[in-house]
N, C-alpha and C positions, 0 to 999 in steps of 0.2 A: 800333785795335779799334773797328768799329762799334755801332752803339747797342743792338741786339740782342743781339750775343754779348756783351753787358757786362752788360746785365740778366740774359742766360743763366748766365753765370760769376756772379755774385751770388746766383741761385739757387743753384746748384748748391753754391755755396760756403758761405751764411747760411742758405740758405732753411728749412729744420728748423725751426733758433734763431731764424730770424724769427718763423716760424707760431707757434711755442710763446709766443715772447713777447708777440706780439697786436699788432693795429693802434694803439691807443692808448698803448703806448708807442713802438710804433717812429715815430709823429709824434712824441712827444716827443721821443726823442732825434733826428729830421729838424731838430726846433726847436732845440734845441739844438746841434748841428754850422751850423747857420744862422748861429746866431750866434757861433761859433767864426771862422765865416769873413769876419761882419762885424766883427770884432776886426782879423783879420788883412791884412783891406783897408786899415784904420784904420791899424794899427799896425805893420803885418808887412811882410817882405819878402816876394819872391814867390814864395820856397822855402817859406814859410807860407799865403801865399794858394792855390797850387797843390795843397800838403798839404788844407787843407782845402774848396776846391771838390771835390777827389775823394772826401771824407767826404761831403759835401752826396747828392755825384751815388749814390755806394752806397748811402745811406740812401733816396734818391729812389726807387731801383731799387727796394730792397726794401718799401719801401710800394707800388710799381705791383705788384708780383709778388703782394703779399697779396690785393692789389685785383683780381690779374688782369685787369691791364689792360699793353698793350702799349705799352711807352712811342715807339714808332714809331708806333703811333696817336694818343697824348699828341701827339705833335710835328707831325701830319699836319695841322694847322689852321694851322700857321706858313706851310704847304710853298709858299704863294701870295704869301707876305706877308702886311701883318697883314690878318688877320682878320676885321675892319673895311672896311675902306679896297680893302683887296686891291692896295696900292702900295707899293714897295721901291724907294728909304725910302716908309714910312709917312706920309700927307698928312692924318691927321684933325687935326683942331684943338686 
């Protein structure tokens, strides 16, 4: 699945129950599956780590969706390398 139809499935799927629950919590709970996942990195194996980078990534979605913002556009500053530098790898200091 591309980055698109995953933020679209997200909508279509949360996006109600997002809106209603509002921006400042759905950063909470972003912050929160955050750190579920650096638990899981820590501690977990990678049927945990996997489990929750995909909490991360939905929750991510669904704050660009609130935000209406496209998260193909979020990522469109990467598309050269960083950002910075504009080298792959990266050469800043």
């Amino acid at each position: 699945m591309d980055l698109a139809a995953f933020q679209q499935l997200m909508a279509d799927t949360y996006g109600a129950r997002d809106r209603a629950r509002g921006l400042a919590a759905t950063v909470a709970w972003l912050a929160e599956e955050l750190g579920e996942l650096a638990q899981a990195v820590r501690k977990g194996d990678r049927a945990d780590q996997v489990h929750e980078l995909g909490d991360v990534l939905a929750w991510l979605a669904s704050l660009a969706n609130q935000l209406g913002i496209d998260l193909d556009e979020a990522v469109a500053r990467y598309a050269d390398g960083c950002p910075r530098c504009g080298g792959v790898p990266c050469t800043c200091p």
